[in-house]
Structure formats: C-alpha cells, structure tokens
Backbone as CSV, one residue per row, in Angstrom:
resi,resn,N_x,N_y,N_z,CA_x,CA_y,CA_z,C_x,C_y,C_z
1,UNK,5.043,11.483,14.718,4.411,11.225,13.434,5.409,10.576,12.492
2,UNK,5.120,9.428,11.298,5.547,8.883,10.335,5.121,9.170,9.150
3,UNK,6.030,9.053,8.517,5.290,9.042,6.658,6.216,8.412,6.357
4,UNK,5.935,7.505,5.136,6.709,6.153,4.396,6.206,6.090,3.184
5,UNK,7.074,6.058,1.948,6.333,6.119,0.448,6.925,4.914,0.125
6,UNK,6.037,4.184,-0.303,6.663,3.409,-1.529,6.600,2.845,-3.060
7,UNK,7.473,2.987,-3.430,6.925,3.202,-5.191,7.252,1.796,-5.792
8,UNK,5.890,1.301,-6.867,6.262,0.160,-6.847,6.103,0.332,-8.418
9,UNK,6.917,0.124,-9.370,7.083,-0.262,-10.403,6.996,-1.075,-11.168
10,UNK,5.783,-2.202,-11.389,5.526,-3.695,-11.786,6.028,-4.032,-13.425
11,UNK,7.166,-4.909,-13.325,7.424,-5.114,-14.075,6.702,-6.756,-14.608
12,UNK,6.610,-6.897,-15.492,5.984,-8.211,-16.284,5.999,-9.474,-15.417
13,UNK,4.606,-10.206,-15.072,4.711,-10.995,-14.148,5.229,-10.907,-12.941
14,UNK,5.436,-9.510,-12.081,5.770,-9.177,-11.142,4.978,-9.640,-9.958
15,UNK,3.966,-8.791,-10.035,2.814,-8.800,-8.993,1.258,-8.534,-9.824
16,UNK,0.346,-9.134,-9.005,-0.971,-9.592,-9.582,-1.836,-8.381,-8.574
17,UNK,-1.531,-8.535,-7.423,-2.173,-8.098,-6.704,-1.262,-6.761,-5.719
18,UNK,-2.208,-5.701,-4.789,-1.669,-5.378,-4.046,-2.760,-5.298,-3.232
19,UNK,-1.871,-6.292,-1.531,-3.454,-6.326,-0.498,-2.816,-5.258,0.560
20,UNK,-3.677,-3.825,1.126,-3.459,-3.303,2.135,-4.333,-3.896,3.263
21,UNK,-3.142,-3.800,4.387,-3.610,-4.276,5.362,-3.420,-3.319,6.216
22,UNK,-4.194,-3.641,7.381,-5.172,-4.460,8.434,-6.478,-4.438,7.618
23,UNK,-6.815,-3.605,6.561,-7.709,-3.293,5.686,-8.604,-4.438,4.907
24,UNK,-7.830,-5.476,4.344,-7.656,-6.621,3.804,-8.013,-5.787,2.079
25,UNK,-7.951,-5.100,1.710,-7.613,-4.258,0.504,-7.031,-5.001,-0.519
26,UNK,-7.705,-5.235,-1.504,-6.949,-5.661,-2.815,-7.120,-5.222,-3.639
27,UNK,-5.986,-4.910,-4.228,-5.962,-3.730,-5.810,-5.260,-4.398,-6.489
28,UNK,-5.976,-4.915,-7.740,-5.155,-5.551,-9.255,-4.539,-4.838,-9.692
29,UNK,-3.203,-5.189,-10.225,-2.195,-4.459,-10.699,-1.402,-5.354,-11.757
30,UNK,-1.384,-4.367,-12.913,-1.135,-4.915,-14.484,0.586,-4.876,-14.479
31,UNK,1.133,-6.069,-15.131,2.358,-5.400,-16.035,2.820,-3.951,-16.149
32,UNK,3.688,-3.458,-15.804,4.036,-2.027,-16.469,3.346,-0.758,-15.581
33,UNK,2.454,-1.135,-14.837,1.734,-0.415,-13.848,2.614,0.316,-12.523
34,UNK,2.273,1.787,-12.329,3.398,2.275,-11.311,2.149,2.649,-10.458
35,UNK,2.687,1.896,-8.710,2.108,2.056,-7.447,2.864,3.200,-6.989
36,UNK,2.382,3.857,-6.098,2.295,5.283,-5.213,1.448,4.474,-3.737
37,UNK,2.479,3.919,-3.001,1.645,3.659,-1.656,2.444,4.760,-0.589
38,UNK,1.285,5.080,0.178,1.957,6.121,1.625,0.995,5.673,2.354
39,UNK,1.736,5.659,3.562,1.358,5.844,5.398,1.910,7.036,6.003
40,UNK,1.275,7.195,6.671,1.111,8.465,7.042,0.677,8.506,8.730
41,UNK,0.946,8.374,9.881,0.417,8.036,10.929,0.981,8.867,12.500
42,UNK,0.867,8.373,13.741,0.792,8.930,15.012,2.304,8.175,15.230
43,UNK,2.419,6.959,15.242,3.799,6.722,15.994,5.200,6.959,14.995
44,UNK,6.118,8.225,15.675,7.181,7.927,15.338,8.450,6.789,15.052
45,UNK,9.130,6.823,13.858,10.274,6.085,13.461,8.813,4.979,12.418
46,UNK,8.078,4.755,12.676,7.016,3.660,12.267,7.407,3.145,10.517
47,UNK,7.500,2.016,10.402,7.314,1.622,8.542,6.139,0.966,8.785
48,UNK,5.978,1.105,7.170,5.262,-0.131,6.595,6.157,-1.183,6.225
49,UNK,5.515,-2.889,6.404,6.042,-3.389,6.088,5.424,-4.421,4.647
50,UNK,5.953,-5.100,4.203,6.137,-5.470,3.049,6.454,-6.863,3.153
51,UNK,5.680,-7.886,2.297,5.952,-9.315,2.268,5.373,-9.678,1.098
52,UNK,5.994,-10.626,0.256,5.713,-11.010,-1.343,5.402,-12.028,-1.267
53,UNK,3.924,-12.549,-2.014,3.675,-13.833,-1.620,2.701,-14.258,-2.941
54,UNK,2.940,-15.056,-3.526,2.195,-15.065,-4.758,1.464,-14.756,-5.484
55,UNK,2.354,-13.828,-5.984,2.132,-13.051,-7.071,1.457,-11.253,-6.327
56,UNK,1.629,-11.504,-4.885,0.750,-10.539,-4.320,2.204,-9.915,-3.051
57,UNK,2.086,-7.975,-3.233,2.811,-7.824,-2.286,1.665,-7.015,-1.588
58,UNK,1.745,-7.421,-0.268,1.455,-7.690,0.648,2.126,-6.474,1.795
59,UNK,0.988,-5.100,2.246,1.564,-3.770,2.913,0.788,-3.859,3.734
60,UNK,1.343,-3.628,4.969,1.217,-3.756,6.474,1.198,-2.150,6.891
61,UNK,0.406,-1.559,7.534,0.090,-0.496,8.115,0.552,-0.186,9.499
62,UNK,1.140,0.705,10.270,1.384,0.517,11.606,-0.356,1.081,12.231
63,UNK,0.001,0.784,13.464,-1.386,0.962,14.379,-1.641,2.821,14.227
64,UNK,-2.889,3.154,13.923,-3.151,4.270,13.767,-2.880,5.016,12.387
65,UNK,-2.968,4.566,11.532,-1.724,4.740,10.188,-3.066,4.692,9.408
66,UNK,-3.052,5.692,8.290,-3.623,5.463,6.745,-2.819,5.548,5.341
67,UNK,-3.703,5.066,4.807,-2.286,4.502,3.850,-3.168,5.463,2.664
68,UNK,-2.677,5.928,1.260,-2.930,6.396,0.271,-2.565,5.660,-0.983
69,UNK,-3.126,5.249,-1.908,-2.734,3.957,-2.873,-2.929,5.186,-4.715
70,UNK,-1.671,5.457,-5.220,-2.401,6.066,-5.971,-1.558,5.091,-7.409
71,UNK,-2.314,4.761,-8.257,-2.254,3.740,-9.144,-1.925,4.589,-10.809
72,UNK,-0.874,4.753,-11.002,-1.201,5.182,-12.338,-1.406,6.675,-12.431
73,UNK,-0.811,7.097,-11.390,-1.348,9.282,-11.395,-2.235,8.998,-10.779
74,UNK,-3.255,8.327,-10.402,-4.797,8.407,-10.024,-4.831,7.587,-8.370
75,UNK,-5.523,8.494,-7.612,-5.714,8.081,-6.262,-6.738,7.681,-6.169
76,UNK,-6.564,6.166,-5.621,-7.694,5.160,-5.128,-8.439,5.513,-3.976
77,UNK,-9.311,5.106,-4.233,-10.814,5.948,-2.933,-10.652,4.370,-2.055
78,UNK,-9.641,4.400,-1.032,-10.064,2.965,-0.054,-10.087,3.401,0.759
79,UNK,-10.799,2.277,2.090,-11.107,2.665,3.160,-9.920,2.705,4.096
80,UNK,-9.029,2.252,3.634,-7.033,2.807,4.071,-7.076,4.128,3.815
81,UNK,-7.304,4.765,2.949,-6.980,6.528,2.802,-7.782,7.310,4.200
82,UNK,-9.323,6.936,4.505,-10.108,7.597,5.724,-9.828,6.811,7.211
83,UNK,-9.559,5.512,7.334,-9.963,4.712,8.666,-8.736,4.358,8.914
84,UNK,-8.128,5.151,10.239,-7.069,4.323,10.466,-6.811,2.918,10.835
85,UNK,-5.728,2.229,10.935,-5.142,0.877,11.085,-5.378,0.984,12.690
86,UNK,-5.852,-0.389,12.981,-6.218,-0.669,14.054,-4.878,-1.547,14.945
C-alpha cells in the first residue's frame, strides 16, 4: 500500500486549474487558494506524479489509486475519491 499528500499553496497567477487524472477531473483554483491532494492505493513505494502546463498542474494517479482533493478545509465529492485509477 501507498499514500502520497500533496499540498499545494497557489500563489497569484500560479495555477488556474487542477486536472486529476486518469479521471480527467478539473478543479478551478483561485489565487491564495490551499490544495490538500492524496492517493492512497494497492501498489507499494507508488507516487503521484505531477506536470505543470498552462496555468494547470496536472496529478497523475498510480493504477488502482484514489485520490482525495480537499480545497480550502473542504473535501471535494469526485469520482477520484470512490473509483479507482485504472
């Protein structure tokens, strides 16, 4: 088993977007806004990975993996939190 947190802290013109994947998941994200992403999954040593691409970062799930997105104190209801990554 894996678990991986990552905290994302958006500072001004940082990031616009956050897309979870295999999910294709997109969550708008403001200036000043603090992300809470976790995976959580079956294969050991496992990350998420991470790629920045305009204006959008971009989280990769390992196979079997759900991810938890909580935005602001508040946990997002996506279909990453119930269905694992394929």
């Amino acid at each position: 088993m894996s678990e991986q947190n990552v905290l994302i802290d958006n500072m001004p013109e940082s990031i616009s977007k956050l897309v979870i994947e295999p999910w294709a998941e997109e969550i708008g994200i403001e200036p000043g806004d603090k992300a809470h992403v976790a995976g959580f999954g079956p294969i050991a040593n496992a990350r998420l990975q991470l790629e920045f691409k305009n204006k959008s970062l971009i989280i990769y799930a390992w196979q079997g993996a759900t991810i938890t997105v909580r935005l602001n104190e508040k946990t997002l209801q996506t279909a990453s939190k119930v269905i694992a990554a394929i």
